[in-house]
C-alpha positions as CSV (number, residue, x, y, z in Angstrom):
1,X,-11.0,13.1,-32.3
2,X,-8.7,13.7,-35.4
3,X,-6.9,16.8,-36.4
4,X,-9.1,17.3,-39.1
5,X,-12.7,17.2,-37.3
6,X,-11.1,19.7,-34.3
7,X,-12.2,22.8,-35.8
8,X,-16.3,22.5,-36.3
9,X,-17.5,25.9,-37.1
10,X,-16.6,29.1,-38.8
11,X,-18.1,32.9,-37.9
12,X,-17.0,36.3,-38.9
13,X,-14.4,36.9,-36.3
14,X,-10.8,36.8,-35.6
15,X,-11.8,34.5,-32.9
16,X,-12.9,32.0,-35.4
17,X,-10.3,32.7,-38.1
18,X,-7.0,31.6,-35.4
19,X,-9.5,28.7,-34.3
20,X,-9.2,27.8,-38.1
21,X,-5.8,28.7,-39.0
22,X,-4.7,27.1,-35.4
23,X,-6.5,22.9,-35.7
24,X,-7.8,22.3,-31.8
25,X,-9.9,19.5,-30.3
26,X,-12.8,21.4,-29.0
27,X,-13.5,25.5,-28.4
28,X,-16.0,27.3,-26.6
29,X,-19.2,27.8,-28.6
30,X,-19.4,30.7,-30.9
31,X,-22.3,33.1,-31.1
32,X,-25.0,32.7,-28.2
33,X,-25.0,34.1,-25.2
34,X,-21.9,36.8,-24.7
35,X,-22.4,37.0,-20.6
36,X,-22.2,33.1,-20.6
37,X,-18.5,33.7,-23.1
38,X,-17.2,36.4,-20.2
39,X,-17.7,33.9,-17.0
40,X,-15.7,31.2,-18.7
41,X,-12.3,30.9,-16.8
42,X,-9.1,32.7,-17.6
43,X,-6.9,29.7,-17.7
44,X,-4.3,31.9,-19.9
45,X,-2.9,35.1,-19.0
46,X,-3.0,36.7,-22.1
47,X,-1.0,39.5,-20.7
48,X,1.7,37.6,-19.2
49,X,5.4,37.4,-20.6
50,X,6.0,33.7,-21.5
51,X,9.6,34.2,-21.6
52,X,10.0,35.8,-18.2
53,X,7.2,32.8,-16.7
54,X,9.8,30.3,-18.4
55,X,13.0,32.0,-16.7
56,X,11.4,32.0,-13.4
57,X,10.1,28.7,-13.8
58,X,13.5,27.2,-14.5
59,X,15.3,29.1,-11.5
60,X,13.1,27.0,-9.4
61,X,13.3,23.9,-11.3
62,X,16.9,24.2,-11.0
63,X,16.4,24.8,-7.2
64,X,14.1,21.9,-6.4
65,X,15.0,18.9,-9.2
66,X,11.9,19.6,-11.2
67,X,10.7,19.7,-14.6
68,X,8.9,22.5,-16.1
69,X,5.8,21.9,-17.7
70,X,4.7,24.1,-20.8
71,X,1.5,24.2,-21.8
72,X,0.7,25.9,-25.2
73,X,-3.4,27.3,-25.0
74,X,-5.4,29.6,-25.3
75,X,-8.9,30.7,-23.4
76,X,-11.3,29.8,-26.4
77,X,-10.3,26.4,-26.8
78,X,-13.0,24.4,-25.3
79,X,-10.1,21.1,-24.5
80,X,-7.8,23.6,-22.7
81,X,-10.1,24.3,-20.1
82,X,-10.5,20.0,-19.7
83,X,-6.9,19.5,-19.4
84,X,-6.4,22.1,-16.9
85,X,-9.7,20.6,-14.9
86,X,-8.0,17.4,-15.2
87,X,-5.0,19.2,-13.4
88,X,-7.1,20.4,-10.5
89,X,-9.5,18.2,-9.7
90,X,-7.5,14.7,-9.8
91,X,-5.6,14.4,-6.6
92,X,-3.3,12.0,-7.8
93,X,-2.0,14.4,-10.8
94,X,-2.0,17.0,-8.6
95,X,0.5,15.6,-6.1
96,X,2.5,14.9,-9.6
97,X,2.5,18.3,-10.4
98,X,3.5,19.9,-7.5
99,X,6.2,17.5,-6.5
100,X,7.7,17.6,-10.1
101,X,6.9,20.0,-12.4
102,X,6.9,24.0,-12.6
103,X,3.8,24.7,-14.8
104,X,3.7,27.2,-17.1
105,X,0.3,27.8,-19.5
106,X,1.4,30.0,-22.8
107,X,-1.3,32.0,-24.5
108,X,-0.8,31.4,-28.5
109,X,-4.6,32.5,-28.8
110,X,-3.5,34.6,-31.1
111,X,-2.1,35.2,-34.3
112,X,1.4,34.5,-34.1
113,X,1.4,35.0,-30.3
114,X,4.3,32.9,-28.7
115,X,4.8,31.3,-32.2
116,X,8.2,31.6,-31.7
117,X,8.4,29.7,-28.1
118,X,6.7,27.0,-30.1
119,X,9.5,27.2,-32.4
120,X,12.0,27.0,-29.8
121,X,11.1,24.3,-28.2
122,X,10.4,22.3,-31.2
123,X,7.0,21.9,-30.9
124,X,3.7,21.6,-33.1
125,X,0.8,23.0,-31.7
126,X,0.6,24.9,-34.8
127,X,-0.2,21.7,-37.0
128,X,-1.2,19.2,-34.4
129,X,-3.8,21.5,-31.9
130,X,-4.1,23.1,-28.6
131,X,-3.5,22.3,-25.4
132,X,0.1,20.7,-26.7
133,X,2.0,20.3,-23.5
134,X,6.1,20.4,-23.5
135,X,8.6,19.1,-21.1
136,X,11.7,20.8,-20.2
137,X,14.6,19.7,-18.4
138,X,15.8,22.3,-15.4
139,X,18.6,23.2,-18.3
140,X,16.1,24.6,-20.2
141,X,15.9,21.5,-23.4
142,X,12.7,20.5,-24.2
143,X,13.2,16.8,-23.5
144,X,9.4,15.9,-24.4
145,X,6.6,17.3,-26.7
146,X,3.6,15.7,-26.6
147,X,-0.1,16.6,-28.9
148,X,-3.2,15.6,-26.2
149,X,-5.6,14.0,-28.3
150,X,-3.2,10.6,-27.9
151,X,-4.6,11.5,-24.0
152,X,-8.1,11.6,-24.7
153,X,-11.1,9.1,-24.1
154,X,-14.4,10.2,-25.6
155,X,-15.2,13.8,-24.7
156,X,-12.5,14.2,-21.3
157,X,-9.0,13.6,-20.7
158,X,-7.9,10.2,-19.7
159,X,-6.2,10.3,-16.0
160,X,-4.6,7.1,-16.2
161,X,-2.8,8.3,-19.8
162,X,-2.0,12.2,-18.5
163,X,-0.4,10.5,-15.3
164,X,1.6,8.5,-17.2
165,X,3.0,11.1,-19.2
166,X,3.7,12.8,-15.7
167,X,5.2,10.3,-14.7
168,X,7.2,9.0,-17.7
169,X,9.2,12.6,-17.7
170,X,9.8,13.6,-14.4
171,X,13.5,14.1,-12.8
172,X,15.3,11.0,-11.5
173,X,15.2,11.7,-7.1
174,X,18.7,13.2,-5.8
175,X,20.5,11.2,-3.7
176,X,20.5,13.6,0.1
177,X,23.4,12.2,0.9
178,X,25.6,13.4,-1.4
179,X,24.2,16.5,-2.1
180,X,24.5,17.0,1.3
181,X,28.4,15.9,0.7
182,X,28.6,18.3,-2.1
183,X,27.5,21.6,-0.4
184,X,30.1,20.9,2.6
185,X,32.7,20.2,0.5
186,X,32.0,23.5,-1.2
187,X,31.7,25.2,1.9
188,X,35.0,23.9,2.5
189,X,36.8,25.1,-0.6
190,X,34.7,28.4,-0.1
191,X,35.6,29.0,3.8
192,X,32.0,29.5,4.2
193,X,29.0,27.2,6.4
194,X,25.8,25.5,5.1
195,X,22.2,26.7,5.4
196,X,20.9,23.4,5.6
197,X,16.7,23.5,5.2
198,X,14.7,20.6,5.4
199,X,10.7,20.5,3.5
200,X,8.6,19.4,1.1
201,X,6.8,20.1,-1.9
202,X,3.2,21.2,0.1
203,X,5.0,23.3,2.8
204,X,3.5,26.4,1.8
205,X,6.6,28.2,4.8
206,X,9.3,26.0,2.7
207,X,8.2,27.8,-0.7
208,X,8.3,30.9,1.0
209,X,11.9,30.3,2.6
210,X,12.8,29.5,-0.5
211,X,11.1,32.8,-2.7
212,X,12.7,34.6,0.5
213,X,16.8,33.2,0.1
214,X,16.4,33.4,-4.0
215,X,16.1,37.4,-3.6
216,X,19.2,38.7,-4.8
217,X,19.8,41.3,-2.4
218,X,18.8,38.0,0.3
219,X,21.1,35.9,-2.0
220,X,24.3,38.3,-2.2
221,X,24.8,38.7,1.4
222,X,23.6,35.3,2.6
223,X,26.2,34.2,0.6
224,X,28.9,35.9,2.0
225,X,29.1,33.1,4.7
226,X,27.0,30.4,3.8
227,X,26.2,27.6,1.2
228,X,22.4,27.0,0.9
229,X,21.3,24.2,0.4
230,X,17.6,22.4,0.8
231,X,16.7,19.2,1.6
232,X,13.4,17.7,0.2
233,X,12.1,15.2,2.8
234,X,9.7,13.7,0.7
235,X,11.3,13.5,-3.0
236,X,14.9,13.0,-2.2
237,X,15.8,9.5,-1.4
238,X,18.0,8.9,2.2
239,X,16.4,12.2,3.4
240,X,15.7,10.5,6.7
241,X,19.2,9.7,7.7
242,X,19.8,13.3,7.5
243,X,17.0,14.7,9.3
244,X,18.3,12.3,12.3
245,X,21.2,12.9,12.3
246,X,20.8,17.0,13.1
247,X,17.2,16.4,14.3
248,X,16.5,13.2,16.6
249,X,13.5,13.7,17.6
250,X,12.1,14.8,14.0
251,X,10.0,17.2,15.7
252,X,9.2,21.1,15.2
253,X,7.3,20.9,11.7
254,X,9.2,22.4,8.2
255,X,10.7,24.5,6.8
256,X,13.6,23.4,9.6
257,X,17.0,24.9,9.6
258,X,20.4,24.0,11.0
259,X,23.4,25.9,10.4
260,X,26.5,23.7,10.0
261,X,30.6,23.9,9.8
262,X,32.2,22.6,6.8
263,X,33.3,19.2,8.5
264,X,29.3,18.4,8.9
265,X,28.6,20.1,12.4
266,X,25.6,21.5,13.6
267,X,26.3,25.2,14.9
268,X,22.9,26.1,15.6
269,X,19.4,25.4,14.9
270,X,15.8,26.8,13.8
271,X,14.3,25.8,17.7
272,X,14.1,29.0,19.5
273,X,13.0,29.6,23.0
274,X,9.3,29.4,21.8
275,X,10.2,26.1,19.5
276,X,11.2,26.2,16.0
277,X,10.7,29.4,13.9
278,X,10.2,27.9,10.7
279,X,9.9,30.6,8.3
280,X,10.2,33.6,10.6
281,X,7.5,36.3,10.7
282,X,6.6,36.9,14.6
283,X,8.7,39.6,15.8
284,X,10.1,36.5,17.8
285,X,11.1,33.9,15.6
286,X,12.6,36.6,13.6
287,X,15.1,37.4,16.5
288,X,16.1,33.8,16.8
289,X,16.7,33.3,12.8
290,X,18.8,36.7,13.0
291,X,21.0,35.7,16.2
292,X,21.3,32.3,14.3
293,X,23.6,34.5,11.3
294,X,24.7,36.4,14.4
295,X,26.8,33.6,15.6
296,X,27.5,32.4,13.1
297,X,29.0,34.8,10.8
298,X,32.2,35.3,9.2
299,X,31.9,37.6,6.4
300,X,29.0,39.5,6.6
301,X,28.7,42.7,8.0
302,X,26.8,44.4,10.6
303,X,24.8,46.4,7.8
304,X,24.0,43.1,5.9
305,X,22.6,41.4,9.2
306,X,20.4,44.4,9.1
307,X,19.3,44.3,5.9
308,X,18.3,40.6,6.5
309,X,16.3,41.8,9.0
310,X,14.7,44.8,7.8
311,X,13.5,42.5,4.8
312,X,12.2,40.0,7.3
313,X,9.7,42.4,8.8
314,X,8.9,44.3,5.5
315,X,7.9,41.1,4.4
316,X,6.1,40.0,7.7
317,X,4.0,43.5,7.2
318,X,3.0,42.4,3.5
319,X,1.6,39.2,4.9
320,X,-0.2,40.9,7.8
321,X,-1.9,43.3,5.7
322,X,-3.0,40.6,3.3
C-alpha cells in the first residue's frame, strides 16, 4: 500500500484525528462494536517510559553483543498488531530476535507522544507510517531506520523480507577467545579473578544470572574481586574450545560457572555435591555458589558475602511465591 491510501476513514474522535495527522498502513476499524475494540491486544504500553525501556535495553545489549530493536506503534494501528504477529508466530524470526536484538515497542499513538525519540534517532514515522522499526547499535546510534510497507506482501508482512532486515543488521559474533583473553588480562591489571559463565540466548537461568550480577548492590561488591565475564555458547564463535577446556565432559546444563586466576586457572566450579547449581535458588546450590566467593575471595568482606546471600534467598522467596 502507499502512504497516501494508509489512512481510509475519518470519525469524530481524537482517535481518528492522530490516525490522520500520523499516515499508517492499516488501523483497527472505527465505530462498531466497542467490546470487540477493548479485547484487541495491548501490543504498546502506553504507560511505559520509552526512555528508561531504551536505557535498560542498551545495558543488556552492551552485555550480550546485541542490537536493540525500536519499534515506533501504537495500539490502533491495525499493521502494528501484523508485524508483532509476524514476531511471535514465525519461529525462525523469533530465534533472530532473541539471539540478537533487545526489543523495545514505543507508543507514539498519540499526539506528540515520543515525537521526540523519533527525532532522536532520525526517524520518520511521522511522514512515512506506523509500525517504523529502528536499529540501534549497543552505543546507542541508530545504525538503521527502516518504513515497513517496503516489508509487505498483499495484506501480511513478508517473512522472508523482515528476516532479512534481521539479519542484515545484527552484531558481527565476538570472538570467545579473546574476550576471554581480555577479561584475564584485566583481572590481571586489576588484581582481581574472573566469573567466567557459560549460556545461551534461550536459558531462561542465564538471563536470570545475568538480571541477578547487573544489580548494583550485586555488581559493587562482586566486583571487589572478580571480573565478570559471560560466555555465549551459541552466538560467540570458538565457544567450544573454551567450554573444554574448564569443562571436559560438557556436562551439568547452563548457566555454568567457573571461577578462574588471572593466568587462566580454574579455582572452582558451579558442580556442587548434588551437581551443578546453575542459577542458585535451593537452599543447597546457594551454599555451594556462596563457598565458591568463599574461597575465593580477596577483597570482599564478610558483610558483602552476606549480602550476596541474603539477596540470593530474598530472590529465591520471590520466585517461590510466584
Amino acid at each position: 500500500m502507499t502512504v497516501q491510501s494508509r489512512a481510509k476513514m475519518l470519525a469524530l474522535s481524537l482517535v481518528v484525528l492522530v490516525a490522520f495527522l500520523l499516515p499508517v498502513r492499516s488501523a483497527w476499524s472505527f465505530g462498531g462494536d466497542e467490546a470487540a475494540k477493548k479485547d484487541k491486544p495491548r501490543t504498546y504500553d502506553e504507560m511505559a517510559d520509552a526512555k528508561a525501556d531504551i536505557a535498560a535495553a542498551l545495558v543488556k545489549a552492551k552485555n550480550n553483543n546485541k542490537r536493540v530493536l525500536l519499534m515506533f506503534g501504537a495500539n490502533w494501528c491495525g499493521w502494528c498488531h501484523k508485524l508483532h504477529g509476524v514476531f511471535e508466530s514465525n519461529r525462525e524470526i523469533g530465534k533472530t530476535l532473541l539471539y540478537e536484538y533487545e526489543r523495545v515497542n514505543i507508543d507514539i499513538g498519540k499526539m506528540d507522544k515520543n515525537m521526540d525519540l523519533v527525532r532522536k534517532y532520525g526517524a520518520r514515522a511521522d511522514k512515512e507510517g506506523v509500525p517504523y522499526l529502528t536499529v540501534l547499535d549497543a552505543d546507542g546510534k541508530a545504525i538503521a531506520n527502516q518504513e515497513t510497507g517496503a516489508l509487505e506482501e498483499g495484506d501480511h508482512h513478508d517473512p522472508a523480507k523482515v528476516k532479512a532486515f534481521l539479519d542484515k543488521w545484527k552484531a558481527e559474533p565476538l570472538d570467545a577467545r579473546r574476550v576471554f583473553e581480555r577479561a584475564l588480562s584485566q583481572a590481571g591489571k586489576q588484581h582481581k579473578k574472573v566469573f567466567l559463565s557459560f549460556g545461551a540466548p534461550w536459558c531462561g537461568w542465564c538471563r536470570r544470572l545475568e538480571d541477578f550480577l547487573a544489580r548494583e548492590e550485586i555488581a559493587q561488591v562482586m566486583g571487589k574481586d572478580f571480573v565478570s565475564l559471560k560466555i555465549d555458547v551459541d552466538r560467540m564463535t570458538g565457544a567450544d574450545e573454551i567450554v573444554k577446556r574448564f569443562n571436559p565432559s560438557e556436562g551439568g546444563g547452563l548457566p555454568w560457572i567457573v571461577l578462574v586466576d588471572a593466568k587462566g586457572g580454574s579455582l572452582i566450579t558451579s558442580f556442587g555435591p548434588k551437581g551443578n547449581v546453575g542459577y542458585p535458588v535451593e537452599p543447597f546450590e546457594i551454599a555451594h555458589f556462596i563457598d565458591m566467593l568463599k574461597k575465593t575471595k580477596t577483597h570482599m568482606t564478610d558483610d558483602d558475602i552476606r549480602k550476596v546471600e541474603q539477596t540470593l534467598q530474598k530472590v529465591a522467596e520471590d520466585l517461590r511465591q510466584g
